[in-house]
C-alpha positions, 0 to 999 in steps of 0.5 A: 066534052068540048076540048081547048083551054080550060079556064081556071082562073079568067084574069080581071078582064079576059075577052076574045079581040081581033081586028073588029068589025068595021062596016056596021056602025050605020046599024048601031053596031060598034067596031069594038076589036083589040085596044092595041092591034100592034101587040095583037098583030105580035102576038099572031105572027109569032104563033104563025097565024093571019094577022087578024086572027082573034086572040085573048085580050088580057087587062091588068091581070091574066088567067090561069088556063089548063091544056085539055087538047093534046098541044097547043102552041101560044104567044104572049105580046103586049104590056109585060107579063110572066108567063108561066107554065105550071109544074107540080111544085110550082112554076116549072119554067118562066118563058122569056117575053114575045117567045112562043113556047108549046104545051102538053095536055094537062099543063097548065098556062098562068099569065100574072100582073100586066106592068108597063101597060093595060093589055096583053095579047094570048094568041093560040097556034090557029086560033080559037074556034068561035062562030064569028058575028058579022064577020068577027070574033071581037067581044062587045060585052055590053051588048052580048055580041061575039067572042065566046059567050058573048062576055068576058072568060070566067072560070070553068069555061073551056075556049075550043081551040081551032087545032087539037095538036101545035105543028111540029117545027121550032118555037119563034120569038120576036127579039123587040117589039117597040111600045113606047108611048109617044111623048105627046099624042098626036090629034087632028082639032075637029070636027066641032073645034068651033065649040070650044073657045080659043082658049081651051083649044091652047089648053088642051095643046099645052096641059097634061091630063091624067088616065082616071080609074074610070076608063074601059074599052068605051072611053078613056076619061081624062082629069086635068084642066076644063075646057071650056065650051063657047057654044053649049055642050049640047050638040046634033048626034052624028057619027063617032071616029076613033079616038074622038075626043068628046067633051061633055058639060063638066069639060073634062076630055073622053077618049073613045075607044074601041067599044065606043058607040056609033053616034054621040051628042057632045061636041068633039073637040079633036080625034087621036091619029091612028097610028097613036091609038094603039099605045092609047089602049096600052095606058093603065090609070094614072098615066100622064098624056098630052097632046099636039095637034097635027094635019091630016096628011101628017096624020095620014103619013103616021099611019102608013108608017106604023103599018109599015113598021108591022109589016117588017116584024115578019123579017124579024121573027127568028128561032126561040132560044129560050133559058138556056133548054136543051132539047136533048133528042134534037141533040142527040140526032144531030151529027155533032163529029164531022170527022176524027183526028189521030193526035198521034200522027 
């Protein structure tokens, strides 16, 4: 029997996620890989693995999971969640946010409701052990590529695990982690701006658009103000970037996101900067968005200044305090008394 994490209950949406798998969208082959690679990035750094290590990516509700490998040590980053490590009668402790905490074989990992955001990041000590797909481990569902199953987690799986034991050393915690979505998002208008009349390009700087229920990892579709087209809707196929913003004949705006496809036929009005698209993928349906548009170079800039900031999260990390538990043979092994005093002389 394969060992690693059962699943008992998968969550609504649980797929495996790295970074991606940039290199082949010539061949049709989305890059697909984490919505919010910061929270991913998070998430890996606090259980001591490489950056792009693939992890669980959980959507609005999160699975219930039973420790079949001696140990295991997780981390949970990304939209706000409890994660709670299961006893007999219940919940046996609650462990505080962006803290890794270690597992015994038979207890059980349940992750609840996401609030503040779409996604969360599971990563587990190592990683998971998965035959990558072109040099990734990111699930593209539609087309069964990666990940394990080639599809979303569903119960009675077991995810094998890289590492059958955690590593003796103390727990590690992130004391903040910024994910505050910006007030507006940034775009760079283009490529087919021409196709749009002026009008529609000042609306779209200045309306406010709403996240509809009908987003997945493809695209995010967007109700708000139309905007109109002043050549048609219809345009050439050619290649799509991330976070193109397509408008097709209803003038309503898509975000493409990390499932998105290779080449589409609608003109494309703007893209989201990079360093945006991270909070992009954190937002649940009914959130508010606007826009506003920047050069390449300020986008560029956006960009080295975001992976800067994830550089620096590895200064922060430090030892987890968590709820107040005593690891009492620790306590007991340390030389508390340095010296007696007599209180008589």
């Amino acid at each position: 029997m394969t060992a690693g994490l059962r699943v008992l209950t998968p969550g609504l949406m649980t797929t495996l996620q790295d970074l991606g798998r940039p290199g082949f969208q010539r061949l049709g082959i989305p890059v697909s890989g984490a919505l919010d690679p910061v929270s991913l990035r998070a998430a890996n750094l606090m259980v001591g693995n490489p950056a792009g290590t693939a992890a669980l990516e959980i959507a609005y509700q999160g699975p219930l999971l039973a420790v079949e490998v001696d140990s295991v040590r997780v981390a949970l980053a990304g939209a706000g969640a409890p994660l709670d490590i299961l006893g007999e009668a219940g919940v046996a402790e609650r462990v505080p946010p962006l803290t890794s905490v270690s597992l015994q074989r038979g207890q059980r990992l349940r992750i609840g409701a996401l609030s503040g955001g779409a996604v969360a990041y599971l990563a587990v000590e190592g990683g998971f052990a998965v035959a990558p797909v072109l040099g990734s481990r990111s699930t593209y569902v539609r087309a069964g590529i990666g990940g394990f199953a080639a599809r979303a987690i569903a119960a009675g799986d077991v995810l094998p695990l890289a590492e059958d034991a955690a590593a003796e050393r103390e727990e590690q915690m992130l004391p903040a982690l910024d994910l505050v979505a910006p007030a507006r998002y940034r775009i760079v208008l283009g490529p087919q701006d021409d196709y749009f009349t002026q009008a529609a390009i000042r609306t779209l700087l200045e309306a406010t658009y709403t996240v509809t229920p009908a987003t997945d990892r493809m695209g995010m579709r967007l109700d708000g103000p139309r905007l109109e087209h002043a050549k048609g809707f219809n345009i050439v196929s050619d290649g799509i970037a991330p976070g193109a913003i397509q408008v097709p004949g209803n003038g309503l705006p898509i975000i493409l996101l990390a499932d998105r496809q290779t080449t589409g036929g609608y003109p494309k009005v703007a893209a989201v900067v990079s360093a945006d698209l991270p909070a992009l993928g954190r937002l649940m349906p009914g959130a508010q968005i606007a826009f506003e548009a920047v050069s390449i170079d300020e986008a560029e800039a956006a960009r080295r200044q975001m992976m800067a900031y994830v550089a620096e999260l590895e200064a922060s990390v430090t030892l987890a305090r968590r709820n107040g538990v005593i690891d009492e043979a620790k306590l007991m092994a340390a030389n508390l008394v340095s010296g007696v005093v007599d209180a008589r002389s």
